[in-house]
C-alpha positions as a Markdown table, in Angstrom:
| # | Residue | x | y | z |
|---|---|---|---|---|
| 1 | Unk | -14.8 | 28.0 | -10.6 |
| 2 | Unk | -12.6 | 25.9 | -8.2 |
| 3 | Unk | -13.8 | 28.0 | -5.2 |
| 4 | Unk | -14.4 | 24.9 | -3.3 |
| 5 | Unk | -14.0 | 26.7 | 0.4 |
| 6 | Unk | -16.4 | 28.9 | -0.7 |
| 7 | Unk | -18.9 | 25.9 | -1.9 |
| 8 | Unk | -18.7 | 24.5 | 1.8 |
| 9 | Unk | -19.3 | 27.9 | 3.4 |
| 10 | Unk | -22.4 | 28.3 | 1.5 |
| 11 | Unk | -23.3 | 25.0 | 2.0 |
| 12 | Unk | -23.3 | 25.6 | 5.7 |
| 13 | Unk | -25.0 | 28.8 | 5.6 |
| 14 | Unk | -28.5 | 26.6 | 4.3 |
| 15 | Unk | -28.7 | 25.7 | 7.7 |
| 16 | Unk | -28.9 | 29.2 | 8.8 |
| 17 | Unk | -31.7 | 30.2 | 6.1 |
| 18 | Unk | -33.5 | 27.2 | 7.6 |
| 19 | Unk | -33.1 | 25.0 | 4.5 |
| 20 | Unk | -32.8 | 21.6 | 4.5 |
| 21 | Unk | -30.3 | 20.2 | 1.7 |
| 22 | Unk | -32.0 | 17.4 | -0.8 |
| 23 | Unk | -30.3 | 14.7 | -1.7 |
| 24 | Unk | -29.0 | 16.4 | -5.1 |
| 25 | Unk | -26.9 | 19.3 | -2.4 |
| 26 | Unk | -25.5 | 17.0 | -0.8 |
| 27 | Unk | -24.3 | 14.6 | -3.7 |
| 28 | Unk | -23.3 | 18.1 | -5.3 |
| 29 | Unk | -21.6 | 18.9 | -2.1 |
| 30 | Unk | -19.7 | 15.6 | -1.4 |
| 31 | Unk | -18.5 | 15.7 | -5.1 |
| 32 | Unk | -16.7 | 18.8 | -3.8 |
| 33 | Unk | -15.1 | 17.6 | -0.8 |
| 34 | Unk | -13.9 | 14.4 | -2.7 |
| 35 | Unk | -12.3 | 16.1 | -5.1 |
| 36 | Unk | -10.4 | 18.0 | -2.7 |
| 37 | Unk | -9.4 | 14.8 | -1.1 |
| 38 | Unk | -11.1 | 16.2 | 2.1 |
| 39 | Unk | -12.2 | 12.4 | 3.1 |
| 40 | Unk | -12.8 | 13.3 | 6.8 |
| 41 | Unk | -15.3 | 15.8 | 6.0 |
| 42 | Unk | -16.8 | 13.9 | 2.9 |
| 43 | Unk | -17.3 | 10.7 | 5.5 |
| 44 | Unk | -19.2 | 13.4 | 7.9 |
| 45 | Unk | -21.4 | 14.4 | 5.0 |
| 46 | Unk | -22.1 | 10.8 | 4.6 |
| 47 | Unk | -23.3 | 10.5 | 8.3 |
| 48 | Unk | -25.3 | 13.4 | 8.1 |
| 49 | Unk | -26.8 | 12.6 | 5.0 |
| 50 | Unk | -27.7 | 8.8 | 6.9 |
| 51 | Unk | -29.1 | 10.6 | 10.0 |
| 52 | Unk | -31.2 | 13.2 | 7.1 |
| 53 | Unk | -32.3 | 9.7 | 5.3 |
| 54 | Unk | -30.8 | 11.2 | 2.3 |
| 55 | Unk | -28.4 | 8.1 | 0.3 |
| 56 | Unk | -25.8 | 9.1 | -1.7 |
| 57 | Unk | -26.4 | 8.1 | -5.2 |
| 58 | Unk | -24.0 | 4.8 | -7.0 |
| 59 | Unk | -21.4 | 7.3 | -8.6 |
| 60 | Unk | -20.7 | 9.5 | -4.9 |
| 61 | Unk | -20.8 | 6.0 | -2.9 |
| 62 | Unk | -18.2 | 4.7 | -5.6 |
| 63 | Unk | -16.3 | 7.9 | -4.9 |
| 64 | Unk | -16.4 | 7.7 | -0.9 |
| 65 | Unk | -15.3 | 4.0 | -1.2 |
| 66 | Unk | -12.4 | 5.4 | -3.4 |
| 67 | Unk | -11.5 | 8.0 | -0.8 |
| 68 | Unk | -11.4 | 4.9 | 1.9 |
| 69 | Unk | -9.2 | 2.9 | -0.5 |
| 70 | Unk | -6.9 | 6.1 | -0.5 |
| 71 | Unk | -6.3 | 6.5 | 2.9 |
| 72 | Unk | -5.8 | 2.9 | 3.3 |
| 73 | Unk | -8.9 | 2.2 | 5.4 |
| 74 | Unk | -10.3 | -1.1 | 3.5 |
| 75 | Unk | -12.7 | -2.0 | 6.4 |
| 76 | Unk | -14.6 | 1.0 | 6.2 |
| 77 | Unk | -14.3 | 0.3 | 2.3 |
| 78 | Unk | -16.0 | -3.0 | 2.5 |
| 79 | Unk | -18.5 | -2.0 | 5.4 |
| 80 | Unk | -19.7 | 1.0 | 2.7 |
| 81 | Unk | -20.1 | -1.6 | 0.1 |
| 82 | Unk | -22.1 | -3.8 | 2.3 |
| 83 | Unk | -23.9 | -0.7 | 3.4 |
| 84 | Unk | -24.9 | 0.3 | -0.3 |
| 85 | Unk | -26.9 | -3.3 | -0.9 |
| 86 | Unk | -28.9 | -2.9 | 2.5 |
| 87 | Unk | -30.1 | 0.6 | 1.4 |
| 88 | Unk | -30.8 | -1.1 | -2.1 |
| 89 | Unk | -28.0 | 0.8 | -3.7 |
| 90 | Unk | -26.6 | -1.9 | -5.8 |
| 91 | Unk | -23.1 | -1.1 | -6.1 |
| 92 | Unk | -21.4 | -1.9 | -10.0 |
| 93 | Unk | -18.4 | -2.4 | -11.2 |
| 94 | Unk | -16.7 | 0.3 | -11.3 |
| 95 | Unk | -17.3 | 0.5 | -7.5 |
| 96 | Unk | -15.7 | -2.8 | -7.4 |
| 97 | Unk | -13.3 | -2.1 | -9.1 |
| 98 | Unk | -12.7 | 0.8 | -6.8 |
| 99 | Unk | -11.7 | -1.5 | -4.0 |
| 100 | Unk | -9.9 | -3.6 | -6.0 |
| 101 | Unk | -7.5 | -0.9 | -7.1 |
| 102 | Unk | -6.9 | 0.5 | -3.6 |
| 103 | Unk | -6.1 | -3.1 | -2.8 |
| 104 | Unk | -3.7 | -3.5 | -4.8 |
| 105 | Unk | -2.2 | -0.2 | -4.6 |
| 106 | Unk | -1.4 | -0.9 | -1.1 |
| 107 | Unk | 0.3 | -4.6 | -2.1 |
| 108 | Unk | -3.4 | -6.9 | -0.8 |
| 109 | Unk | -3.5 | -8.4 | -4.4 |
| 110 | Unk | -5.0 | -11.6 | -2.7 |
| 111 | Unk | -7.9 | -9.6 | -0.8 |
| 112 | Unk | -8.2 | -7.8 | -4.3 |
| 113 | Unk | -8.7 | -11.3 | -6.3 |
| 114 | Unk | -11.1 | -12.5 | -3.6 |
| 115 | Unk | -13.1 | -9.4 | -3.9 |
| 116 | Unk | -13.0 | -9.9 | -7.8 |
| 117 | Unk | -14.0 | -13.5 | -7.8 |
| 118 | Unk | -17.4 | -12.2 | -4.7 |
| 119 | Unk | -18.2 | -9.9 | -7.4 |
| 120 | Unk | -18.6 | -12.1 | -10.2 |
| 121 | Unk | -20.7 | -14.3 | -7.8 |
| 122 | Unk | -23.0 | -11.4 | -7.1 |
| 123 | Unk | -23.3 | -10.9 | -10.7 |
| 124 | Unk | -21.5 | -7.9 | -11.3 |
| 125 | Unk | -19.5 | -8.9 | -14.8 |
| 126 | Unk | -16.1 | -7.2 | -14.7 |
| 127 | Unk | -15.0 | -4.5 | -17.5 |
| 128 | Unk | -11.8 | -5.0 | -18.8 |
| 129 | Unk | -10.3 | -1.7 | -16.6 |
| 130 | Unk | -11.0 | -4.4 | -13.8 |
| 131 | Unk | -9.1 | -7.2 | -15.4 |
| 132 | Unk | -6.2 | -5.0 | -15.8 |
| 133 | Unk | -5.7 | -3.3 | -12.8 |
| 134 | Unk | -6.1 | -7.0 | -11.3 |
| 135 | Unk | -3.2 | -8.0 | -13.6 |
| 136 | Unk | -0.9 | -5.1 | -13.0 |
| 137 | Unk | -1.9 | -5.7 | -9.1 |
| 138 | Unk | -0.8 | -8.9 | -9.7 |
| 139 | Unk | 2.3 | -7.7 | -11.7 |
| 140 | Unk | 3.8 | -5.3 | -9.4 |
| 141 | Unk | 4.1 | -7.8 | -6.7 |
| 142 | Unk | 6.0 | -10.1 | -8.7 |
| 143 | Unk | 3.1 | -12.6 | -9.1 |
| 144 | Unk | 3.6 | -12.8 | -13.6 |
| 145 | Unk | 2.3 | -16.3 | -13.4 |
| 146 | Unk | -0.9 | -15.5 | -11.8 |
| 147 | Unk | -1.1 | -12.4 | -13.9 |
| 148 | Unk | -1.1 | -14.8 | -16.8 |
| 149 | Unk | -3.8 | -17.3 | -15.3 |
| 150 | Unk | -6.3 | -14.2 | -15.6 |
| 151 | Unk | -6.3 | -14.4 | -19.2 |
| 152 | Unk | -7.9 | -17.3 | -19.3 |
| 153 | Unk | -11.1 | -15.6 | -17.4 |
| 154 | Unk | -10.3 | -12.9 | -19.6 |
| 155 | Unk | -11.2 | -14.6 | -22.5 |
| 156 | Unk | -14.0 | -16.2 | -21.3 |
| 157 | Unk | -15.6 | -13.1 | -20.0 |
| 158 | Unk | -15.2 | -12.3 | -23.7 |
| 159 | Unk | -12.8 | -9.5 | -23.9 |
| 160 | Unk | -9.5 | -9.6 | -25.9 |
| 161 | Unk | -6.0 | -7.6 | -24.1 |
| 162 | Unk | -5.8 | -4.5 | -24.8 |
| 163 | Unk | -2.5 | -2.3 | -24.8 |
| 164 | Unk | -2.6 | -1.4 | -21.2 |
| 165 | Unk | -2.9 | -5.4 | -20.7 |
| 166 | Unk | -0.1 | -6.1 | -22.7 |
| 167 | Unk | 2.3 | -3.6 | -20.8 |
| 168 | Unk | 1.2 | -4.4 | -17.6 |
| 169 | Unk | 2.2 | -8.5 | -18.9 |
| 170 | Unk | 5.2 | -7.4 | -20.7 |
| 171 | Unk | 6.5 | -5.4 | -17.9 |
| 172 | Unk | 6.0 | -8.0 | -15.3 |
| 173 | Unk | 8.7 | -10.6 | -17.9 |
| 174 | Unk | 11.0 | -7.8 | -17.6 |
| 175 | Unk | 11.2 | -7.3 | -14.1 |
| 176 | Unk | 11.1 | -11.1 | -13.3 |
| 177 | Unk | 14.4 | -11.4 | -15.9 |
| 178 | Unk | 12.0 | -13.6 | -18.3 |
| 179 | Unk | 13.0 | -11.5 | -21.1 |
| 180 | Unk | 12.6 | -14.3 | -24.1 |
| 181 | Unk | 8.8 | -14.4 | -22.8 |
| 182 | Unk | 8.6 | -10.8 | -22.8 |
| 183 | Unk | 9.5 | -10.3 | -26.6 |
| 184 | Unk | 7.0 | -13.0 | -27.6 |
| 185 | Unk | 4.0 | -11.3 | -26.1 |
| 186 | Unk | 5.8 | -8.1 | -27.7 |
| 187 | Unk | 5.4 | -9.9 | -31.3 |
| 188 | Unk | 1.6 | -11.4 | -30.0 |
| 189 | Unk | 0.7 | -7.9 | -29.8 |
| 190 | Unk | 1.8 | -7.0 | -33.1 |
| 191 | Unk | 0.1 | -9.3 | -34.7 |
| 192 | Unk | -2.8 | -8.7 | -32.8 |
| 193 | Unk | -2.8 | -5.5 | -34.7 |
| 194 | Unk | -2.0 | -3.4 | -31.3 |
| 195 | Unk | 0.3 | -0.9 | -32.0 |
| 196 | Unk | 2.6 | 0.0 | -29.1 |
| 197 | Unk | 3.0 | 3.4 | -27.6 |
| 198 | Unk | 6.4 | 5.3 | -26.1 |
| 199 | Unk | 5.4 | 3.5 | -22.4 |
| 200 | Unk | 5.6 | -0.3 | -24.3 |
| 201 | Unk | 8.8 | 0.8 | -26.0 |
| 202 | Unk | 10.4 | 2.1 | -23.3 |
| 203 | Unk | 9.5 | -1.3 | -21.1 |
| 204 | Unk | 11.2 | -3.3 | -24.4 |
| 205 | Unk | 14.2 | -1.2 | -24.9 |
| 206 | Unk | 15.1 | -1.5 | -20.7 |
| 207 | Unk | 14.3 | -5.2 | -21.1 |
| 208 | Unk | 16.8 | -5.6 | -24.1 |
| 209 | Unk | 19.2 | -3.7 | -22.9 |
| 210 | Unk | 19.4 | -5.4 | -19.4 |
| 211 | Unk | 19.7 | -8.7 | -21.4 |
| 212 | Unk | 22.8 | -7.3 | -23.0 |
| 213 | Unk | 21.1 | -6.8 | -26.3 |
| 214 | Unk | 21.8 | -3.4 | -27.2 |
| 215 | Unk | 21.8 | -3.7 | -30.9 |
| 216 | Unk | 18.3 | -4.8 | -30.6 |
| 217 | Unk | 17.3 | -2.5 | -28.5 |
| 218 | Unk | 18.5 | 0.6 | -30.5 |
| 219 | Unk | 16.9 | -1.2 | -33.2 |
| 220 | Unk | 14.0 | -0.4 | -31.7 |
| 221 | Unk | 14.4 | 3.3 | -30.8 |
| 222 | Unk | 14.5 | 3.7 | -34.3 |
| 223 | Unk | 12.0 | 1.8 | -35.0 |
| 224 | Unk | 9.9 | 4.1 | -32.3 |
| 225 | Unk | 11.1 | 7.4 | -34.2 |
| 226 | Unk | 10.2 | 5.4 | -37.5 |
| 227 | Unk | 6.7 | 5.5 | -35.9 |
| 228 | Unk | 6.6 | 8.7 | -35.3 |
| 229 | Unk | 6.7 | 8.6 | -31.6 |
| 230 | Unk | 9.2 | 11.0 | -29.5 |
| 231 | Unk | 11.4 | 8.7 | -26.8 |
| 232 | Unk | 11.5 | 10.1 | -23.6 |
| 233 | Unk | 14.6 | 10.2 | -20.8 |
| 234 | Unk | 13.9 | 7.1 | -20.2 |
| 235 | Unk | 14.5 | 5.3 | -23.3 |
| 236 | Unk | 17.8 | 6.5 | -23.6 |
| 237 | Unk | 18.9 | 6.1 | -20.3 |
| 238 | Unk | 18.1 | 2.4 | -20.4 |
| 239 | Unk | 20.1 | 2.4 | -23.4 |
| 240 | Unk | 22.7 | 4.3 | -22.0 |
| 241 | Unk | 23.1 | 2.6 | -18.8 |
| 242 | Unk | 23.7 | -0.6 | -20.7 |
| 243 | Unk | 26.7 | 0.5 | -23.0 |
């Protein structure tokens, strides 16, 4: 019911009824707080829930890590992660992958790649989520050539670039003016049979248009209506901006 002040009041009223939260109240509980973005009080809970010998279970520890990550406080990130393997929580990959975003949210792509390449020796496998928000970590701080050294991994983890992978690559040519690159991995997608959405367009018409190929570029608007897709504001303004 979204009444999540009223969740913690009753929470804290168990305490008055002399009744000890299990561990499913206070995973219940944290979820609560968390989604709130109340970190300070969801990082008491955890405390509490220590001192009550009641663990958090994988998906609420993956959650607090996030919260860390969100606030910028990596240490206590990592010191939670090391904390989930001594209580024989083993953390996976999506709590990994947690980390590795907030990394590279906050521009620490190379504590993010290092983190990626401890998981894979621990034997967590990464998902191809994890792959691409290493890639567009990688990609927003102007790195595209190791962006495109991933792929190799990529491919021998077994997984194929999806179309989230291919704008996050695409994107990075644009920005670093490699634009001829850029329009080959455009035509590698379409062969690939991946179809691109307003988001890839968008990224190709800017991309054309800052090359001084405008032609091309509305070319490709149409082609976008052709496709039944609707451009957004910023489609035409790259277009615009150009003329």
């Amino acid at each position: 019911m979204d009444l999540a002040e009223e969740a913690i009041q009753c929470f804290d009223r168990m305490y008055e009824f002399d009744c000890e939260p299990d561990a499913h109240a206070y995973n219940t509980i944290l979820k609560i707080v968390l989604k709130k973005d109340l970190f300070v009080l969801a990082f008491s809970l955890y405390n509490v829930m220590l001192w009550s010998n009641s663990l958090p279970d994988d998906h609420r520890f993956t959650l607090l890590i996030g919260g860390f990550c969100k606030i910028g406080n990596f240490n206590a990130a990592l010191e939670m992660l090391d904390d989930m393997s001594k209580r024989a929580v083993l953390p996976d990959v999506k709590t990994y992958t947690a980390i590795i975003y907030g990394l590279c949210q906050w521009k620490k792509v190379d504590e993010a790649f290092r983190l990626f390449n401890t998981m894979k020796e621990n034997g967590c496998l990464p998902t191809l989520r994890c792959y691409n928000v290493l890639i567009n970590g990688f990609r927003k701080n102007g790195r595209t050539d190791e962006a495109l050294s991933l792929l190799s991994l990529l491919r021998i983890d077994g997984f194929a670039l999806n179309l989230q992978s291919y704008c996050s690559l695409i994107n990075s040519f644009i920005h670093a003016k490699r634009y001829s690159e850029a329009y080959v991995w455009y035509t590698k997608m379409f062969k690939r049979g991946i179809v691109p959405d307003v988001t890839l367009y968008a990224i190709m018409i800017r991309g054309l248009s800052e090359e001084g190929r405008v032609g091309e570029a509305a070319k490709m608007l149409d082609e976008m209506i052709g496709m039944g897709l609707v451009p957004d504001a910023y489609c035409y303004n790259a277009l615009i901006t150009s003329v």
